[in-house]
N, C-alpha and C positions, 0 to 999 in steps of 0.2 A: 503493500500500500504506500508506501515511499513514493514510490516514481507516480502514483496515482495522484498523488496528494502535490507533488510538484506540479505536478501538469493541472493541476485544478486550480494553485496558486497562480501561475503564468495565466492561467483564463481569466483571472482577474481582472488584469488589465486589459482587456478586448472591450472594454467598455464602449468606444465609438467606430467601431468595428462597422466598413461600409458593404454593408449587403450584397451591390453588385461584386465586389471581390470577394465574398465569402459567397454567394455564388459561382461564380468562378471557380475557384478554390475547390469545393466540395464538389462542383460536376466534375474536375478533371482528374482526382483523386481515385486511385484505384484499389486504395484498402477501405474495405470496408467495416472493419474495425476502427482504424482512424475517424473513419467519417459520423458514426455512431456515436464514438465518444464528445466529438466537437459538440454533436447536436446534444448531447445529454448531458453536457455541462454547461453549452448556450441556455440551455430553459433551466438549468439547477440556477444558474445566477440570473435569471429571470430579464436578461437585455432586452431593450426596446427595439433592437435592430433583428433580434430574430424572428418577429414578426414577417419580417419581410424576406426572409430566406422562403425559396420555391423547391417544396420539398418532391412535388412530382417528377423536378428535373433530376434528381439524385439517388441513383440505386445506391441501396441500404444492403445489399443481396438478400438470401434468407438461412432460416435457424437463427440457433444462439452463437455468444461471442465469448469467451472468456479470457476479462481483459480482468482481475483481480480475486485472484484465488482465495475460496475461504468467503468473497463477497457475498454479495444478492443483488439476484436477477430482476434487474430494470425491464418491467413486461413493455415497455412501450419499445425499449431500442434492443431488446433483448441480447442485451452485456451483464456482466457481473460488475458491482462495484459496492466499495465498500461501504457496512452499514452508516458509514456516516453522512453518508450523501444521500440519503434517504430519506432524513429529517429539512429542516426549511433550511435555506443556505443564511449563513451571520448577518 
């Protein structure tokens, strides 16, 4: 949960984060792990800008993901992450 918790501290600062480039971004991205996480920690810290991300344009592929062992499964992006992300974000 280390590296989990790094990567959720760096999302922090995505605050003014421009949509067209995070569209961008996530259509030309080919992990689909990567791209699940972004999106499930865009809506944990709740940005204004994720509104406007086009989620039809972006395979998610299918199944589950197992990105933090030990975690729980985020039914909406079906990753594992850990219990602490689960509650409302600070």
């Amino acid at each position: 949960p280390a590296s989990f918790s790094f990567a959720a501290e760096l999302f922090e600062g995505l605050t003014t984060a421009r949509p067209s480039v995070v569209n961008a971004l996530l259509g030309s991205c080919v992990h689909n792990k990567a791209k699940r996480l972004f999106l499930f920690l865009a809506n944990h810290y709740a940005y204004p800008w994720t509104k406007r991300i086009d989620l039809d344009a972006i395979d998610l592929g299918r199944g589950k993901r197992l990105v933090t062992r030990g975690g729980r499964l985020d039914k909406h992006y079906q990753i594992t992450v850990p219990d602490a992300f689960h509650a409302k974000p600070k």
